[in-house]
Residue frames relative to the residue before (quaternion, step in Angstrom):
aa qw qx qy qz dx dy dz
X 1.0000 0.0000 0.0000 0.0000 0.00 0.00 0.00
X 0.6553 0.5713 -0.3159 0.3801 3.24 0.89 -0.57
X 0.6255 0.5681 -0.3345 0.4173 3.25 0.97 -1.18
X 0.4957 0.6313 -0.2195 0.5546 3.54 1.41 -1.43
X 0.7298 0.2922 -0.4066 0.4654 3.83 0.38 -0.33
X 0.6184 0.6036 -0.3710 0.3401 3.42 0.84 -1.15
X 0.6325 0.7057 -0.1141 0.2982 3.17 0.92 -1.20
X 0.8371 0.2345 -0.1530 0.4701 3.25 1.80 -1.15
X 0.1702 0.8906 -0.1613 0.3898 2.46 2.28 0.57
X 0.6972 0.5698 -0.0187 0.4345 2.82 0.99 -2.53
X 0.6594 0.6267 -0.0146 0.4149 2.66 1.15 -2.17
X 0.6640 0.4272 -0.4038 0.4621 4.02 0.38 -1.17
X 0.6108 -0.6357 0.4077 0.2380 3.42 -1.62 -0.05
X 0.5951 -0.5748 0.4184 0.3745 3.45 -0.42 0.13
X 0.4396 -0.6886 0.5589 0.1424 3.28 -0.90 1.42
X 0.7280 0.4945 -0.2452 0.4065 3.79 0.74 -0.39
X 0.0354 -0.8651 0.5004 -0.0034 3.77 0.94 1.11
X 0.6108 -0.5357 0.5113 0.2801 3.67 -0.71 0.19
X 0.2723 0.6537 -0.6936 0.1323 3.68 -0.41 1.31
X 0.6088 -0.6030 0.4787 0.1912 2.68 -2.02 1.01
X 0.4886 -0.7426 0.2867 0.3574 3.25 -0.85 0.45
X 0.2001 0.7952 -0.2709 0.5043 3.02 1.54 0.76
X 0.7523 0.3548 -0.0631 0.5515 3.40 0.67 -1.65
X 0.7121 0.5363 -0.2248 0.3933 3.41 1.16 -0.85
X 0.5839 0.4757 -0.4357 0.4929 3.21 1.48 -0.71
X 0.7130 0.4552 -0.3589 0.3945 3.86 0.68 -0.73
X 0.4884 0.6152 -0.4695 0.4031 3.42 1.02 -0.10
X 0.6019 0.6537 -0.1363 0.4379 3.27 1.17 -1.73
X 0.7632 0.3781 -0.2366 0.4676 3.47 0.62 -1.79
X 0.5825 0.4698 -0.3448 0.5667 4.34 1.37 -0.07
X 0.8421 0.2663 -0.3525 0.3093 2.94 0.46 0.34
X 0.4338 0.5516 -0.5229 0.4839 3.35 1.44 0.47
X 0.4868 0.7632 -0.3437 0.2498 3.23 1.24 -1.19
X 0.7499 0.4056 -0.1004 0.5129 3.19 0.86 -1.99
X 0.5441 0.6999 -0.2391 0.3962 3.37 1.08 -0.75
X 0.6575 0.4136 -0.2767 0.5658 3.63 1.38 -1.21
X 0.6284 0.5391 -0.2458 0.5041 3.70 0.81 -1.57
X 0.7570 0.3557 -0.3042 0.4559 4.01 0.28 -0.17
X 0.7825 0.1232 -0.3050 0.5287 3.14 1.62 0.22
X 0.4814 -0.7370 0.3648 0.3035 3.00 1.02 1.51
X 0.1123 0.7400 -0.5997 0.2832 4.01 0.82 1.10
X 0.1119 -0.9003 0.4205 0.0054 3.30 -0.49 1.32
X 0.5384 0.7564 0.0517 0.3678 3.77 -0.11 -0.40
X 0.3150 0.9346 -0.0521 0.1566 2.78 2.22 -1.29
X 0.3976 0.8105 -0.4240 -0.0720 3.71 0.22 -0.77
X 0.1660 -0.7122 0.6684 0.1357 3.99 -0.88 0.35
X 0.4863 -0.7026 0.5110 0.0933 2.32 -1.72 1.19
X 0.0113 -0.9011 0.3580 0.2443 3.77 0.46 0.45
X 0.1952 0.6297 -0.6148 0.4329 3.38 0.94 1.46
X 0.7632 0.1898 0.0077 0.6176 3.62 0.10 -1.50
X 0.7472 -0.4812 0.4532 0.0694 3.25 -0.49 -0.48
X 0.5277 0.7549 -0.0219 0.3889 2.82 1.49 -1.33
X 0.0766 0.8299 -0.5509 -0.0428 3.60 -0.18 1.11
X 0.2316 -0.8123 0.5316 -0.0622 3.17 -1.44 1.05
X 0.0920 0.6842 -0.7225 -0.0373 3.71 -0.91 0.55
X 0.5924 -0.5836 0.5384 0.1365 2.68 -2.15 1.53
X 0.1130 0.8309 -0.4737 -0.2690 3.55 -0.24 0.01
X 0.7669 0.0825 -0.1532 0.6177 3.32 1.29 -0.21
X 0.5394 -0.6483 0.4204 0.3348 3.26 -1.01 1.31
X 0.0812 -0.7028 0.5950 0.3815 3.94 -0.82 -0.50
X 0.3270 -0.6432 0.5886 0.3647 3.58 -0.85 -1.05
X 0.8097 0.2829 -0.4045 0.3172 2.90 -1.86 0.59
X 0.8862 -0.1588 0.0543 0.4319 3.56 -1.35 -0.53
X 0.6900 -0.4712 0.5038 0.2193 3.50 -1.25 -0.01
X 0.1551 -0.6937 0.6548 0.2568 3.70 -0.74 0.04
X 0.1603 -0.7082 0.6421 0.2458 3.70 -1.19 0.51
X 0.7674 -0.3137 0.3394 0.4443 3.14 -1.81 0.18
X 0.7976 0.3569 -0.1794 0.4519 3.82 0.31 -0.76
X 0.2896 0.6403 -0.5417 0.4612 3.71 1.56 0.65
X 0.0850 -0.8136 0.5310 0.2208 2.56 -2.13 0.24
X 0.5236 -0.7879 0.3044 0.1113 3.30 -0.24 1.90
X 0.2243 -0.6303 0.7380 0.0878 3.81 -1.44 1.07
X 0.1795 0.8384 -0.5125 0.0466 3.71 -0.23 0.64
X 0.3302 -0.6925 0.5963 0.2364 3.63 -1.32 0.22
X 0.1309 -0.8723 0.4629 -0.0876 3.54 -0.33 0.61
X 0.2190 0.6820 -0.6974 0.0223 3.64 -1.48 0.44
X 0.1260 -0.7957 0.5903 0.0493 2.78 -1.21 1.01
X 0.2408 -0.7728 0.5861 0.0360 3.53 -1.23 1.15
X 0.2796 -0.5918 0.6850 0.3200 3.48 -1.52 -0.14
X 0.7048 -0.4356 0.3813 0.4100 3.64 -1.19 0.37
X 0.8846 0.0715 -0.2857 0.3616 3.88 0.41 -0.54
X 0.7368 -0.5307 0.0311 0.4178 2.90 1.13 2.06
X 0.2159 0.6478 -0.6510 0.3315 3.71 1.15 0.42
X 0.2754 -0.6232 0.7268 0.0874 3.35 -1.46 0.91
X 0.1628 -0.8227 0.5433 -0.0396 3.72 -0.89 1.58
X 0.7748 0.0288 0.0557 0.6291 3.15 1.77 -0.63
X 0.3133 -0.8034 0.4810 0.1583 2.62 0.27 1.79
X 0.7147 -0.3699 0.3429 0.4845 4.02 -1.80 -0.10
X 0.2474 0.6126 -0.7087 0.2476 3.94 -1.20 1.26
X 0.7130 -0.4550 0.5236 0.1018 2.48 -2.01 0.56
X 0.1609 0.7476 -0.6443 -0.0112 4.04 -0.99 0.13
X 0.0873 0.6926 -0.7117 -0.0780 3.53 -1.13 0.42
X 0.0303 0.8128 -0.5101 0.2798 3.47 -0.96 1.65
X 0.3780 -0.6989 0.5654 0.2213 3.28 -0.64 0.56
X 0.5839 -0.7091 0.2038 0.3385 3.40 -0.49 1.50
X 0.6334 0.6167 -0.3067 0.3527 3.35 1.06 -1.25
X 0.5832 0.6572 -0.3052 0.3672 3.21 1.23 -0.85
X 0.5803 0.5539 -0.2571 0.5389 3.71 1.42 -1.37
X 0.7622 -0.4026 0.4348 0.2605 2.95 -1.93 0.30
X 0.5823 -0.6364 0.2901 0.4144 3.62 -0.79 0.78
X 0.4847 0.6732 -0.3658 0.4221 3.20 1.46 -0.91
X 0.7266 0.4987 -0.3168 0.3507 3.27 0.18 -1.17
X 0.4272 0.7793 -0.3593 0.2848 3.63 1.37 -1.50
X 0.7548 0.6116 -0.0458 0.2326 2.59 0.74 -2.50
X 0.8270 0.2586 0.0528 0.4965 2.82 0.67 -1.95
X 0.5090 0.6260 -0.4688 0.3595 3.65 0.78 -0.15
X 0.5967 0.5893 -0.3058 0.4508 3.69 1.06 -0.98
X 0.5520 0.6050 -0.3607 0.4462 3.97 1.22 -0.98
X 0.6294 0.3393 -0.2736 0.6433 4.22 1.49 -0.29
X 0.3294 -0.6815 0.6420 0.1216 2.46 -2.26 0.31
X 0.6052 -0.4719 0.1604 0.6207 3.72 -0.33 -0.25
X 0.7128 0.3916 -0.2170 0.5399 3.49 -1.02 0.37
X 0.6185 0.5161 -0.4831 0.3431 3.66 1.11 -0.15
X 0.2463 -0.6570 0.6810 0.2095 3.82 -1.13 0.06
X 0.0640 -0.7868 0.6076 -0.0877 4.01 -0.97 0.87
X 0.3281 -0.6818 0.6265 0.1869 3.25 -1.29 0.66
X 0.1523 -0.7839 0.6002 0.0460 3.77 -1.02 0.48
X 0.0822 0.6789 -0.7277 -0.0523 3.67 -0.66 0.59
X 0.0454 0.7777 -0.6242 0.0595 3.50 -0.84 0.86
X 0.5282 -0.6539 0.5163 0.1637 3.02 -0.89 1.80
X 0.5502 -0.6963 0.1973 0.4164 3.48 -0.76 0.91
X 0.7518 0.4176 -0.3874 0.3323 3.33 0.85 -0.80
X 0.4028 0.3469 -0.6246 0.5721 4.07 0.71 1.67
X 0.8412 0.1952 -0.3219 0.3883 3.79 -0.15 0.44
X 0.8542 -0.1748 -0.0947 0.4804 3.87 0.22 -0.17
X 0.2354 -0.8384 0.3751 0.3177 3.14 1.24 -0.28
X 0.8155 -0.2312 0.1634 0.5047 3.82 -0.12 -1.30
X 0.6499 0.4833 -0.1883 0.5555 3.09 1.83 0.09
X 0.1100 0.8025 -0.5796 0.0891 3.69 0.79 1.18
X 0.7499 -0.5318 0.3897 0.0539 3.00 -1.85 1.32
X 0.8321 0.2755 0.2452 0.4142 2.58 1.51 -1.63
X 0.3428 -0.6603 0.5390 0.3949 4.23 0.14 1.49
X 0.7422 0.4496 -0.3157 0.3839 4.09 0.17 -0.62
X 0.5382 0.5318 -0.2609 0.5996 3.52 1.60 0.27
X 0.0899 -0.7836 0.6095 0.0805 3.33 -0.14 0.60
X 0.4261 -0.6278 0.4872 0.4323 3.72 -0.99 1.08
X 0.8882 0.0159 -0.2465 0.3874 3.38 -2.15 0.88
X 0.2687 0.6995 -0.6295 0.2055 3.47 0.17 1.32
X 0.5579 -0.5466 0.5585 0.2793 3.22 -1.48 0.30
X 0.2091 -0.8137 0.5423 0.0099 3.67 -1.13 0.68
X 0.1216 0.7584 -0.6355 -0.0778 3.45 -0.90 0.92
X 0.2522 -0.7395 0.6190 -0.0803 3.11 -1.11 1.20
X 0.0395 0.8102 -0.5773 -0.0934 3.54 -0.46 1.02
X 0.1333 -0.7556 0.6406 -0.0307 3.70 -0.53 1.31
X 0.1123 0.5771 -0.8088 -0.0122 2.78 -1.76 1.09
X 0.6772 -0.6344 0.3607 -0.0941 2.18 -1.66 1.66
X 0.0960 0.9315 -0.3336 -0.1089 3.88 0.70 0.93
X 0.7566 -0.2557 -0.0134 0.6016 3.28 1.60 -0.32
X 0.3463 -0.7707 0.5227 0.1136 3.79 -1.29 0.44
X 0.0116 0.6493 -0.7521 -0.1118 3.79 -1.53 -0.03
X 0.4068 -0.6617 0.6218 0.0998 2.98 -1.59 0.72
């Protein structure tokens, strides 16, 4: 029996078809979609450079981070059906260093601000997760608040 399992094992297809990144961003962009509407998450905005949706949740004040800041942030990070991947911590980091996602959306705060990210996978791991608790081309929310910066 075993041999009989191995066999259709060998035999079944791969679960990992070729999508374009094209197809993936709309996969990606339906399921934040449904993701905001099922949790009635209001407030919403996209960026329609990237792609990238974002709610403010707390305003901060003063300057901006730029892409080439470096950032003191709190942070969690989630998967859409609430798997916690990163649990609450700390990071100080020069932005470039962070996920593109972050690049993107960290600048959308000031200090003291606090932000929601949904990042379509290809701003956060794309097909090449870090992580068995990452599934490749997931979607990411990250809620950052923003605690201080240098340029």
């Amino acid at each position: 029996m075993s041999i009989l399992t191995i066999g259709f094992v060998s035999c079944k297809k791969s679960n990992t078809a070729t999508i374009s990144t094209t197809q993936q961003a709309s996969i990606d962009d339906g399921l934040i979609k449904t993701y905001i509407s099922n949790h009635n998450i209001d407030s919403v905005k996209k960026d329609s450079s990237s792609g990238i949706y974002y709610k403010i949740i707390t305003a901060g004040t003063g300057a901006y981070p730029k892409a080439s800041s470096s950032v003191n942030v709190n942070y969690q990070g989630t998967l859409l059906n609430g798997t916690v991947f990163a649990p609450e911590g700390n990071i100080e980091s020069p932005l470039v260093d962070l996920i593109t996602g972050w690049q993107i959306g960290v600048p959308f705060i000031n200090t003291g601000g606090t932000i929601m990210l949904l990042l379509p996978s290809r701003y956060g791991y794309g097909a090449n997760s870090p992580s068995p608790t990452i599934p490749n081309n997931s979607v990411l929310i990250f809620t950052i608040q923003l605690i201080s910066f240098t340029n």
